[in-house]
C-alpha positions in Angstrom: 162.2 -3.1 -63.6 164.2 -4.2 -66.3 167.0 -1.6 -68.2 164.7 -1.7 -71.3 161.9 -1.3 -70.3 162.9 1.8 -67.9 164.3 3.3 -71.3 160.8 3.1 -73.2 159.3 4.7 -70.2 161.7 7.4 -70.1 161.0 7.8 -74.0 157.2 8.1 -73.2 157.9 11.0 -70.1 160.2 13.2 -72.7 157.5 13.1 -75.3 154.7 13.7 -72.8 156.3 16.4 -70.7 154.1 18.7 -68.4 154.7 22.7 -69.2 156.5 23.3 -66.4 159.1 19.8 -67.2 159.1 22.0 -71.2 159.9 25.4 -69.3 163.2 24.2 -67.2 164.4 22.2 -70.1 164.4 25.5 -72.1 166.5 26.6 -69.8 168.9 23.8 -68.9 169.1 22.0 -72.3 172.5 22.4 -74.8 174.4 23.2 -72.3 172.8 26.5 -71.6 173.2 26.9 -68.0 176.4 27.6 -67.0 177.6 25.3 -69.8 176.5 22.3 -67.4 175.5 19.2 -69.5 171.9 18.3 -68.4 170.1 15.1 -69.8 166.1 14.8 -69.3 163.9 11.6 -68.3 167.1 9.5 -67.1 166.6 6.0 -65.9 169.6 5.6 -62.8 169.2 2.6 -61.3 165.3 1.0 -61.1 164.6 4.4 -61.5 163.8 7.7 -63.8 165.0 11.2 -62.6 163.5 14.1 -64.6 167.0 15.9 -65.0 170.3 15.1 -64.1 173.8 16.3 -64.4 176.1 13.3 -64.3 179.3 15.8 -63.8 177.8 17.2 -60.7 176.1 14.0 -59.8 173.0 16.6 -59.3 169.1 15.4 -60.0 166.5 17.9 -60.4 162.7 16.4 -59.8 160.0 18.7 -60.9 157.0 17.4 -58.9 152.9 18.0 -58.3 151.6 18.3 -55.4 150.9 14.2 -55.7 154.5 14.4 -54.0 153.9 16.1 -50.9 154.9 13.8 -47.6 154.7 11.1 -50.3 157.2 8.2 -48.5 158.4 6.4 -51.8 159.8 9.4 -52.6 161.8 9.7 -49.5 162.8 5.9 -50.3 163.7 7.0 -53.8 166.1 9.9 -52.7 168.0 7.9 -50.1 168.9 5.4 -52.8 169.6 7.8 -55.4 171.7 9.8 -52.4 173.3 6.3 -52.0 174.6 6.2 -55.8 176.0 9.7 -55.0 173.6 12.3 -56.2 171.7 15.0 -55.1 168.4 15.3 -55.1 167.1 18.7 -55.3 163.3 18.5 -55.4 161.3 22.0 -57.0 157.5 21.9 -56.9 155.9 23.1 -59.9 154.2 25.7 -58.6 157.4 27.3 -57.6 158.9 27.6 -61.0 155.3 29.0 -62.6 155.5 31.7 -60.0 159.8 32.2 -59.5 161.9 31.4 -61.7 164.7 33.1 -60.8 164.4 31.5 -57.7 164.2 28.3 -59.0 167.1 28.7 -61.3 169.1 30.0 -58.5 168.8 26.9 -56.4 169.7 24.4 -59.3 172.8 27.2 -59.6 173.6 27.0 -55.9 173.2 23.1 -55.9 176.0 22.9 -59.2 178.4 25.4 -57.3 178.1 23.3 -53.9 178.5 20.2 -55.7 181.6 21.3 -58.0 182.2 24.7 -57.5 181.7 27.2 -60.7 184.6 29.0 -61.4 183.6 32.5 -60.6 185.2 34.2 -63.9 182.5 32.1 -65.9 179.2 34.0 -64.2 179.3 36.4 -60.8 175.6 35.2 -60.6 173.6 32.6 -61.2 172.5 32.7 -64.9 169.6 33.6 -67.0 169.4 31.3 -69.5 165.4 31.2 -69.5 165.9 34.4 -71.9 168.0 34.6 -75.3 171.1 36.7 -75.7 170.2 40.1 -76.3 167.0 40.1 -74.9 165.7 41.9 -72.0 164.3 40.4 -68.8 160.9 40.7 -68.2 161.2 42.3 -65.1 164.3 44.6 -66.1 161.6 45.7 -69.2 159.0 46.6 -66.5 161.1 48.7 -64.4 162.2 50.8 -67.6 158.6 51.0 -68.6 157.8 52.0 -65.0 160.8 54.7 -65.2 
C-alpha cells in the first residue's frame, strides 16, 4: 500500500479509536510512562501498529477477539520482528479487567528491551492516574479499613 495512503488510514484509526485504544493512550501519551515517547496509529512498513516506541523498537497491538489464531497476524509480527521490533500483543478484554497488569507488561517489555534505570521508578508506573490522586484500589482498602 502506498506511504500516503497508509498515512490517511492511520489518520482515520486515531480519530476513530475504540475505548480501550482511548484508555492506554491516557496512559502512554506525553511521555507519561516512564518518560518513554510513544506515538499512536503508526504506519512501519506496509503496515499500521497501534502504538510504538521507536527508542525501544517496542509495538503495542490492542486487539478484539477478531485476532485470535488469526494467521495474517502471525505474518504481520514476523515482519515487523524482522524490522527489529517487538510485538507485544494485549487483548482488550485484558486491559478493561487489569490494568495494572497490562501496564506492567508494556513496563517489563521497555526494561527488557532497554533497560530502565532503576533510580527513575522501583516499579512499573501508574500513569493511568494523575499526580496526587489515589488509586482506586489503594481508596478501597482505606474505605474497607
Amino acid at each position: 500500500m502506498p506511504p500516503r495512503r497508509l498515512k490517511g488510514i492511520a489518520r482515520r484509526l486515531r480519530r476513530e479509536a475504540t475505548p480501550q485504544e482511548r484508555l492506554l493512550w491516557g496512559a502512554l501519551r506525553a511521555r507519561r510512562f516512564a518518560a518513554f515517547k510513544f506515538r499512536r496509529q503508526v504506519p512501519i512498513g506496509p503496515y499500521i501498529v497501534d502504538f510504538v516506541c521507536h527508542d525501544a523498537k517496542l509495538i503495542v497491538e490492542l486487539d478484539g477477539s477478531q485476532h485470535a489464531d488469526n494467521t495474517r497476524d502471525s505474518i504481520r509480527d514476523a515482519e515487523l520482528e524482522r524490522r527489529g521490533f517487538e510485538v507485544l500483543r494485549i487483548w482488550n478484554n485484558e486491559l478493561t479487567n487489569s490494568q495494572t497488569s497490562v501496564l506492567e507488561a508494556i513496563w517489563q517489555a521497555l526494561d527488557r528491551r532497554c533497560g530502565v534505570e532503576p533510580h527513575h521508578h522501583q516499579s512499573a508506573p501508574s500513569p493511568l492516574v494523575g499526580e496526587g490522586a489515589r488509586r482506586a484500589d489503594e481508596g478501597e482498602k482505606g474505605e474497607q479499613a
